[in-house]
C-alpha positions as a Markdown table, in Angstrom:
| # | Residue | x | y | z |
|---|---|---|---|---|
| 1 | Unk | -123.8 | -92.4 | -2.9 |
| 2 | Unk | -121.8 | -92.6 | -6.4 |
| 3 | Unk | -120.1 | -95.9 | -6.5 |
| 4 | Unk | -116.1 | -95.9 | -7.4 |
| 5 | Unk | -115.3 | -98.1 | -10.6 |
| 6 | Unk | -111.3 | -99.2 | -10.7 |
| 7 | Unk | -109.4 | -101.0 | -13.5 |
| 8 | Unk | -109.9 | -104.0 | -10.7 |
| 9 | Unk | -113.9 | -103.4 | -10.3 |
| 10 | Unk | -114.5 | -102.5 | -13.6 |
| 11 | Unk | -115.5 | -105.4 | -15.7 |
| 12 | Unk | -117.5 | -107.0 | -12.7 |
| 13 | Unk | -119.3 | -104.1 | -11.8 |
| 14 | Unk | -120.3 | -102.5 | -14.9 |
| 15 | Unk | -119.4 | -104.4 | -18.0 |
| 16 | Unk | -121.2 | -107.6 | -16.5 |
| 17 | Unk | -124.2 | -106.1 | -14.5 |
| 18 | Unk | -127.3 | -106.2 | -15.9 |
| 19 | Unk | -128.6 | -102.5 | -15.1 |
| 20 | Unk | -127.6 | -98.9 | -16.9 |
| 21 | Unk | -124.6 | -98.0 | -15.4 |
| 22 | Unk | -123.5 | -94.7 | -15.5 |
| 23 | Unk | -120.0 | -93.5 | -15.2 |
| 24 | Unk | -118.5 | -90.1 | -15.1 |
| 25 | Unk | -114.5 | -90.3 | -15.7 |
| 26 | Unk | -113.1 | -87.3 | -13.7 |
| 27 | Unk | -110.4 | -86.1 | -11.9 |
| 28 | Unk | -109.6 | -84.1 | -8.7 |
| 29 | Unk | -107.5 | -81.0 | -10.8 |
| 30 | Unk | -110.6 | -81.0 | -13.3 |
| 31 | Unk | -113.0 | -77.5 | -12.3 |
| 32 | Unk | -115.9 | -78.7 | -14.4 |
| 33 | Unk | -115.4 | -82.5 | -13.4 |
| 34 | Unk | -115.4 | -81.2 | -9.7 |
| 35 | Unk | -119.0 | -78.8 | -10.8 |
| 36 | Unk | -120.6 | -81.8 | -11.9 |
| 37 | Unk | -119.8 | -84.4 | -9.1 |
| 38 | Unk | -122.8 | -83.4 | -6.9 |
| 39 | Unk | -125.1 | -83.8 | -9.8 |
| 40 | Unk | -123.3 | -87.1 | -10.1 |
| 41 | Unk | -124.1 | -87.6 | -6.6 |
| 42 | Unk | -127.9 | -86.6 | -6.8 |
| 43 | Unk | -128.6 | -89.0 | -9.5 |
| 44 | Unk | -127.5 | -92.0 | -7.5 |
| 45 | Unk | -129.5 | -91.4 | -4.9 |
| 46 | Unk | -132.6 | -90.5 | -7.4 |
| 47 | Unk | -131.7 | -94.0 | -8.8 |
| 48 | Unk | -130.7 | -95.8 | -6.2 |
| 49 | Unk | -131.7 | -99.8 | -7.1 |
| 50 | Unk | -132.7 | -98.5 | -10.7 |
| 51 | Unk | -129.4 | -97.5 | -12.5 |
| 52 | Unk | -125.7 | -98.5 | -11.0 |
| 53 | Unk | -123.8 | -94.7 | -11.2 |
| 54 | Unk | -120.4 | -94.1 | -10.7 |
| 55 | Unk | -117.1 | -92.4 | -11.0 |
| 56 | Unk | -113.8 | -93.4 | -12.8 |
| 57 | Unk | -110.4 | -91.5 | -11.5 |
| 58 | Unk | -108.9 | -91.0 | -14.6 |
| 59 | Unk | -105.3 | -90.3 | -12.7 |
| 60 | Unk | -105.8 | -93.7 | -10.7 |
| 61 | Unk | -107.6 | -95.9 | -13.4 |
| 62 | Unk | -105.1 | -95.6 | -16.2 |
| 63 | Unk | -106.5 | -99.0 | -18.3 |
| 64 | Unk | -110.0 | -98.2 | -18.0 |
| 65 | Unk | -110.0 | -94.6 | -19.5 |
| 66 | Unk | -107.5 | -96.0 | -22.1 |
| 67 | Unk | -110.1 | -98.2 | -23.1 |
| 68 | Unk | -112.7 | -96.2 | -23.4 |
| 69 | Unk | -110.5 | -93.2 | -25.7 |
| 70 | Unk | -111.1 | -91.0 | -22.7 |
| 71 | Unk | -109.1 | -88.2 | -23.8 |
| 72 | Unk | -111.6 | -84.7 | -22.1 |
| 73 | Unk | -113.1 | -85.1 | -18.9 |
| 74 | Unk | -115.5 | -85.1 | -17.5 |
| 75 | Unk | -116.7 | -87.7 | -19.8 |
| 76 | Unk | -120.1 | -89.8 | -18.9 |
| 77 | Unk | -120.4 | -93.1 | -20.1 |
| 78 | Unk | -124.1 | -94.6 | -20.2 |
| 79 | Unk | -123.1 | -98.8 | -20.5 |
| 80 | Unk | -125.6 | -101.3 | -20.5 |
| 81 | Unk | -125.3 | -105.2 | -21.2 |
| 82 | Unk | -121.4 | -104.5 | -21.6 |
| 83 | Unk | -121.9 | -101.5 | -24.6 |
| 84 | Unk | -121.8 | -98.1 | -24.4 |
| 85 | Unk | -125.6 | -97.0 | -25.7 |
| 86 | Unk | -125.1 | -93.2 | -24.8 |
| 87 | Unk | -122.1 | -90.4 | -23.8 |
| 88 | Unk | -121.8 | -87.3 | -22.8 |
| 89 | Unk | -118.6 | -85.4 | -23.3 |
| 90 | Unk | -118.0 | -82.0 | -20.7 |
| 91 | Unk | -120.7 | -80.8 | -17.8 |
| 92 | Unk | -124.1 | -81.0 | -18.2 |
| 93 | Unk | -127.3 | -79.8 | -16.3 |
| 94 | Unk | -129.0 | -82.7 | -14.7 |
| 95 | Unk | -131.8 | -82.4 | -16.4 |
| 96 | Unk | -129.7 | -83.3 | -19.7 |
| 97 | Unk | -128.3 | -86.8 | -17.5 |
| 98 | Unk | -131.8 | -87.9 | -16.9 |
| 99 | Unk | -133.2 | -87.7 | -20.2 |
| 100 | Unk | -130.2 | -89.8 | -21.3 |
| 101 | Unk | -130.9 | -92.3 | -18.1 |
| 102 | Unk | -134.5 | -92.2 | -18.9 |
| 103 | Unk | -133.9 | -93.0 | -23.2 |
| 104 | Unk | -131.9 | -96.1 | -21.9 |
| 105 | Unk | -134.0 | -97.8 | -19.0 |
């Protein structure tokens, strides 16, 4: 299952982990953020132990997405050792996600 990323879990669980994290910034009012959650949700369990994967609530997590310049949703971040090393901006087939995953293992 996707993990949930706050402004209070954020720095511990993906800025300082060691493994790719993944994180799709969405909200609930967002169509295409709600067509690409159970992709979101797919690729944590195909990853599960590999690649930390996640969502951000834009409308609860204010600082993070600020941070980040998230200003269109959904917006995936792929983060590793703290940096972002990869993006995708608006839906995307799954296939698309994993060749990103892959490129940054």
């Amino acid at each position: 299952m996707a993990l949930e990323f706050t402004d209070a879990n954020f720095q511990s669980d993906v800025l300082n982990s060691e493994k790719l994290t993944v994180v799709d910034f969405w909200a609930e009012w967002c169509g295409p953020c709600r067509a690409i959650g159970p992709v979101i949700e797919e690729l944590a369990k195909d990853y599960d132990g590999k690649v930390n994967i996640g969502k951000v609530n834009v409308d609860n997590n204010p600082q993070v997405s600020m941070n980040y310049g998230i200003t269109s949703i959904p917006a995936i971040l792929f983060i590793k050792n703290g940096q972002v090393v990869d993006k995708q901006v608006g839906a995307a087939p799954k296939s698309v996600l994993e060749k990103k995953i892959q490129a940054n293992l």
